[in-house]
N, C-alpha and C positions, 0 to 999 in steps of 0.2 A: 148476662154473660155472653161470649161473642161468639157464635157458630164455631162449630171444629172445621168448619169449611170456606168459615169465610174471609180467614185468609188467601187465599186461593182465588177468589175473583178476584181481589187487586192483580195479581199472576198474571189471570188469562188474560186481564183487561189489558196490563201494558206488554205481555206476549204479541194480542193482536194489532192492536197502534202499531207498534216496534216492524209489525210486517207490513203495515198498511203503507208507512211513510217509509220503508228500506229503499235504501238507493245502491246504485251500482254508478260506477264510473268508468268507461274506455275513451279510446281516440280522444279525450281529451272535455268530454260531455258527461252530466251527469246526466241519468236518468231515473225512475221508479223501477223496480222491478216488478211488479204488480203494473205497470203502464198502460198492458195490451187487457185489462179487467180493469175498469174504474167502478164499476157494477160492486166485486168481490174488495175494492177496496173501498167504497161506502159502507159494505155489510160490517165488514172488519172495524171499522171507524163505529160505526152506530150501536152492535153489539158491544163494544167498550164500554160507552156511555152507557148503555141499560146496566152493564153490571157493577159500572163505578157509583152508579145511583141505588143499586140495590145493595151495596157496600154502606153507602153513607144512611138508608135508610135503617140496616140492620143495627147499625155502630146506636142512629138516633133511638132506637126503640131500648136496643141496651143501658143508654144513658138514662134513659126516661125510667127507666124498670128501679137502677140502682139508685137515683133521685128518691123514687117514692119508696125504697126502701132504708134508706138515709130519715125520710121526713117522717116515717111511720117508727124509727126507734128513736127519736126526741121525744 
């Protein structure tokens, strides 16, 4: 069964991306808005990834749990 929580890292994950890679546009240029931090936007970037992985890890153990309880009532 899948965390009452773990909906929610999918959330944070593309919340942080979505600011990592925000752009802004004037005078006719695009820019990052995060430009002047490429530091804060690696953090942002890498922290996704840990929790898109700890996403698809919880999903795999769920799958695995309801599998052997599938093969345990045949």
């Amino acid at each position: 069964m899948p965390s009452k929580y773990q909906k929610y890292l999918l959330g944070i994950a593309i919340v942080l991306s979505s600011l990592a890679i925000s752009i802004r546009g004037s005078d006719g240029e695009i820019r990052l808005v995060l430009q002047n931090y490429p530091v804060l936007i690696f953090l942002f970037v890498v922290v996704s990834f840990v929790l898109v992985a700890i996403y698809f890890q919880m999903n795999s153990r769920a799958i695995s749990s309801l599998s052997n309880q599938i093969w345990g009532a045949i």
